[in-house]
N, C-alpha and C positions, 0 to 999 in steps of 0.2 A: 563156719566161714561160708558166705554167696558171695556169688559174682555177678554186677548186674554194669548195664551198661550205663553210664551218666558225662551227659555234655559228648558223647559220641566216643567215649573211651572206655575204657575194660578197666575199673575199679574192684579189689577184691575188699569185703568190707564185714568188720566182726559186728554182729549182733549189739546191741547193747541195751534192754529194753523197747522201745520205740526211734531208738534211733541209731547212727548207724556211724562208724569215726568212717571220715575220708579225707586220705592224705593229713589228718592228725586235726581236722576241723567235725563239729559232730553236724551231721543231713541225715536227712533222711530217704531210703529209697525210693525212686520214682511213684508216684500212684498208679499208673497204669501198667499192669501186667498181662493185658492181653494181646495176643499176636496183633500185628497190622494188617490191612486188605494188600497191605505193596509194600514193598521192603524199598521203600526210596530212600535215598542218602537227602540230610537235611542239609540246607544250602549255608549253615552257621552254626555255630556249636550252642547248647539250648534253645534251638529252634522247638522243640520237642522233647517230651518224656524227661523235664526238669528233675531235679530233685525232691524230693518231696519238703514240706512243712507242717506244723504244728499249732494250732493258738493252745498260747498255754493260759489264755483269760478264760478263767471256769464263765460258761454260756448256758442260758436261760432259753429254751424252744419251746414254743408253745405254739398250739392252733387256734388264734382267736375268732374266726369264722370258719364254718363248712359248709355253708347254704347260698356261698356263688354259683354263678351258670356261668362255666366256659369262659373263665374270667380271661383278659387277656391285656389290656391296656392299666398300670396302675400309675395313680399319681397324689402328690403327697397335697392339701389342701392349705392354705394361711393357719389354718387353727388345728392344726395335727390329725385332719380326719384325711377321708382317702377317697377319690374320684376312680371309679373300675368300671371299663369298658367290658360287658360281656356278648361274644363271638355273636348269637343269634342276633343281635340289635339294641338292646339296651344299657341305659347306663345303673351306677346305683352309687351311693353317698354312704360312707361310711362313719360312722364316730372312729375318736382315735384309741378306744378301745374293741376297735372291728364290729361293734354292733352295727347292723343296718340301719339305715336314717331314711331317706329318700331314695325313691326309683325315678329315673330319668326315664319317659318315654318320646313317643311324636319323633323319633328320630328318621333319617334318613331310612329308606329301603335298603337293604345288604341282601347280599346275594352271600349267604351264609353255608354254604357248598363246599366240599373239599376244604382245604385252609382261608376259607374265605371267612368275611362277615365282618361285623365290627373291631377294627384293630386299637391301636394306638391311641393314646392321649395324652395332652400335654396343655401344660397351664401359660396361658401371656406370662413371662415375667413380671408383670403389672395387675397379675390377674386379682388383689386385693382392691385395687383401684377400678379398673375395667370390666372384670369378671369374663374375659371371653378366653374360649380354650379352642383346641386344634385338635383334631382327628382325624381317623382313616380308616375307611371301608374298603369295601369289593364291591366294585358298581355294575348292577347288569347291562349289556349294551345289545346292539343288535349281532353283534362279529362278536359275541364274547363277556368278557368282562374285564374291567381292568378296578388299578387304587386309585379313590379318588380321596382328595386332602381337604377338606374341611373345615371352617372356623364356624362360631355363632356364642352367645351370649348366656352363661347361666343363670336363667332366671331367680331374682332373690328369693322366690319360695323353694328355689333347688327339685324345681319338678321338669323343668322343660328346655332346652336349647334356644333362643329365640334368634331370628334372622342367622337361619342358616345358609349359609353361603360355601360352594364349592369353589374351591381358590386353585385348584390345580388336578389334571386328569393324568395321569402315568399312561401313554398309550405305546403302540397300538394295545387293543386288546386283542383277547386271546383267549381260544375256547377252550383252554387248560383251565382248574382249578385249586394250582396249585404255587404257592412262592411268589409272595405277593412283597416281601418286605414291611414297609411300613411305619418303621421307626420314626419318630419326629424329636429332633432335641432343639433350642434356640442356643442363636450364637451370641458375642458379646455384643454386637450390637442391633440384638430383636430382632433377627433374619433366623429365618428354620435353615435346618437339614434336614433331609428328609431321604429315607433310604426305601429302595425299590429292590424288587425282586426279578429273576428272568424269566419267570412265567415256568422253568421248568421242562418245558417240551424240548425233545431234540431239535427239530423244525426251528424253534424260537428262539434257543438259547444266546446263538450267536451273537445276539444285537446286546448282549449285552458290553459289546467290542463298539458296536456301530451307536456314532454320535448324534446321529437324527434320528435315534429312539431313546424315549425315557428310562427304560428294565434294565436294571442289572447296575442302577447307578446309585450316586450321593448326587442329590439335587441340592442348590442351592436358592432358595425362595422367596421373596419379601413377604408379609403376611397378608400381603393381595395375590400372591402367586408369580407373581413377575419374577424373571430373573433379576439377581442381586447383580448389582453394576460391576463390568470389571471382572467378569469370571474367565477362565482359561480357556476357555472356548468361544469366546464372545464374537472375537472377530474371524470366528468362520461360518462361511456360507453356507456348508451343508451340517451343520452344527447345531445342538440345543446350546442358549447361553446360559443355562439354567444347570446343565452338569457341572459337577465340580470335580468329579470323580470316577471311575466305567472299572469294568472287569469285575464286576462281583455276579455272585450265583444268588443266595439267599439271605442277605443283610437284615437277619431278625434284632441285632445287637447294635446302638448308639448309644453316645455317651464321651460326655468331653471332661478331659482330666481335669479336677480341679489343682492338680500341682501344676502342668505346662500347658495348659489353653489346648491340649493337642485333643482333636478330635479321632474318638475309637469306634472301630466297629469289629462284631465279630458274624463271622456266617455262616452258613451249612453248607460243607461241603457235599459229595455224593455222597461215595459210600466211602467212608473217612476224609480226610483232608480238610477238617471244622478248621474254622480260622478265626485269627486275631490280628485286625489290622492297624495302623495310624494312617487315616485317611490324609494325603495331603492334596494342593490343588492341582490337578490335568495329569495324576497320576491315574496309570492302567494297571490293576489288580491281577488282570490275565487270564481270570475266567473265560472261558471254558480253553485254552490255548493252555495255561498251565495250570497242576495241579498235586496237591498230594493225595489226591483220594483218585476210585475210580470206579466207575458205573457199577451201579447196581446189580448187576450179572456178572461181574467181575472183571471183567472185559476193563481195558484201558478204554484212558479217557480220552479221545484226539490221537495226538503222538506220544503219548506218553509221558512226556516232560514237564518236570519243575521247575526248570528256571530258563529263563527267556532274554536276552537284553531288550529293554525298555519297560518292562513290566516288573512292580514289586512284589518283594518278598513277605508273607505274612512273620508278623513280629512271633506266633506260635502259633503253632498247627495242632492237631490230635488226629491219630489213627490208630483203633478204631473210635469212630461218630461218637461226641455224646450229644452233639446236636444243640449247639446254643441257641437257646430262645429270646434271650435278656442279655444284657448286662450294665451293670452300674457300679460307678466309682464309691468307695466309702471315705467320709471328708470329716468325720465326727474324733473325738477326744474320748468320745465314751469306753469305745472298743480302742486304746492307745496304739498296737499292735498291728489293727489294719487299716490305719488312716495312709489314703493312696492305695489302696488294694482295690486292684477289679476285680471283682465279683458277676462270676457267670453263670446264668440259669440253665441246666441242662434238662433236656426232655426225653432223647432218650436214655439220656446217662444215668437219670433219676436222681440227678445231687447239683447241690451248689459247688460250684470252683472257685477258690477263690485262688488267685494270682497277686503273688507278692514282685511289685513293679521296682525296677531302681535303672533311672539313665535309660527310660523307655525300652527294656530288657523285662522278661520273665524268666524272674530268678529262685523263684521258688512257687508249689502246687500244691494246696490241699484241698481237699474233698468234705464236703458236710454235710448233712442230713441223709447221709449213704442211708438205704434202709427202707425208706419211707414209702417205694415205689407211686414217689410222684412224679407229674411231670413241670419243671418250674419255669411259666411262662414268662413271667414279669417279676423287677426286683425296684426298691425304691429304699432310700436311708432317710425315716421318719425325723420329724420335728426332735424326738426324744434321745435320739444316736443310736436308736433299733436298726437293724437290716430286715425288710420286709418283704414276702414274697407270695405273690399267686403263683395256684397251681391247676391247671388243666382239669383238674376232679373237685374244683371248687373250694380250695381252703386257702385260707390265708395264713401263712407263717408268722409269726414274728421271734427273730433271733437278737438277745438282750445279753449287756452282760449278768452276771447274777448279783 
């Protein structure tokens, strides 16, 4: 017989193999069993430390590349190959069985320092038609550096960028080199989102509160950089019309549901308090004001406090960190089991999460590639119904059923 806590109550629960009866339904124990940095009460019951889960589809892992640099941005191609943004500056083309194809260069200067350098990429929705894609760097400035956002045109021999064009600067900058964000996803009608980081400094954090700064927010974009018409912010004066969203810390995670159009992000918290949000619009996240996690030295964060009126609640939290780097929805028939499961890249967790979703709730957690001591910066669900993943030490995943 154990006792473990689940949904915020004291369940006693017999063994049984790999799983576990509760109240006469069979779950499984939570995946996390290490202590927290702060014994906070969650503001809902499965906010945290769910129950756990199982795929019981026998799965196919395999490494079809280890000779990436610092991979960081991946994106799935028309013809099943893969476009990977790597951290010092360049790009590379992959076939859709992870062989190398073409290397991208001529790209923009990155200021490739701390978490900086070449981030993110993302394809036009038309990009079979158009061929132009979207990215993000860390730009050097003279105060600093901040992310700048990016379009330009993949040349059809697949070697170069052409008419690169900066379409939007995340300022101010800032002589940190750290928590840049960076995510770009398109919405349903070819407008980006686009997520920013708060630069990370105590000095700087703040703004990520204040609306005439870009850091710490979900921007919303046309693919000329202009703000999208009509945003929650538009008609104020001291205002960006271009936020859609504020109160976040380190928005490494976007990605929009394909069950309810709802846009996701997940973030790094300090030191615990990772989160999982549903961004909506001129809502405040509450960074750095509330939080489940707390500095680094252990010391609280601010006042202490999780819950605030006017600022929302993340949909699921983790403490301790495992540091989401990624995430992405899985929408395929292949894997039957996790269609609508988010899937989150952990970096220092060293595993995939995946999160079984229902009535925008996290209702169940399991953990994959535990072991591997990678770190999984980017995840993408291939042309074939694989889930696929870079990793910080250069490998590509691919997870298949068998």
């Amino acid at each position: 017989m154990s006792t473990y806590n689940l949904k915020n109550k004291t369940f006693s629960l017999v063994l049984t193999g790999l799983s576990v009866i509760v109240s006469g339904a069979f779950a499984q124990a939570p995946v996390e069993t290490n202590q927290p940095s702060a014994d906070y009460k969650p503001a809902f019951v499965g906010q945290t430390r769910i129950a756990g889960v199982k795929t019981s589809t026998a799965l196919n892992i395999s490494v079809i590349n280890e000779k990436l640099e610092n991979p960081w941005g991946l994106s799935v191609l028309p013809n099943g190959g893969f476009l990977v943004t790597q951290k010092q500056g360049t790009m590379v083309i992959l076939t859709a069985d992870g062989k190398s194809s073409k290397k991208i260069t001529g790209l923009p200067k990155v200021d490739a320092s701390g978490q900086g350098g070449l981030l993110d990429v993302t394809l036009d929705p038309d990009f079979a038609k158009n061929r132009m894609i979207y990215f993000a760097y860390s730009e050097a400035q003279d105060k600093g550096s901040l992310l700048a956002i990016a379009k330009g045109k993949l040349s059809t021999d697949e070697t170069k960028i052409e008419n690169q064009t900066v379409i939007y600067r995340a300022g101010p900058a800032y002589g940190g080199k750290l928590q840049y964000g960076s995510r770009i996803v398109f919405d349903k009608s070819g407008n980006l989102f686009v997520s920013t980081g708060e630069r990370s400094g105590s000095d700087i954090r703040i703004q990520a509160q204040y609306l005439n700064s870009s850091l710490g927010k979900i921007l919303h974009l046309t693919t000329d950089g202009k703000p999208v018409a009509g945003g929650p912010f538009a008609s104020k004066t001291d205002g960006k019309p271009e936020i859609y969203a504020y109160g976040l810390r380190n928005p490494d995670g976007l990605a929009i549901s394909p069950t309810t159009g709802d846009l996701w992000e997940a973030e790094f918290g300090p030191k615990g308090g990772d989160e999982v949000n549903i961004i909506k619009p001129g809502k405040n996240y509450g960074w750095p004001i509330i939080t489940y996690g707390t500095e680094y030295s252990g010391k609280a964060v601010g006042d202490a406090i999780q819950q605030k009126d006017g600022m929302e609640q993340p949909i699921y939290f983790w403490n301790p960190s495992i540091s989401p780097g990624c995430i992405a929805f899985y929408n395929n028939s292949a894997i039957a089991e996790w269609k609508g499961n988010l899937f989150v890249g952990g970096l220092g967790g060293s595993h995939i999460i995946r999160l079984v979703i229902k009535d925008n709730k996290v209702v169940g957690e399991e953990r994959l590639l535990e072991g591997k001591g990678e770190r999984f910066r980017d995840m993408a669900e291939g042309k074939d119904g694989a889930l696929y993943a870079v990793t910080d030490n250069g490998k590509l995943f691919k997870i298949a059923k068998k």
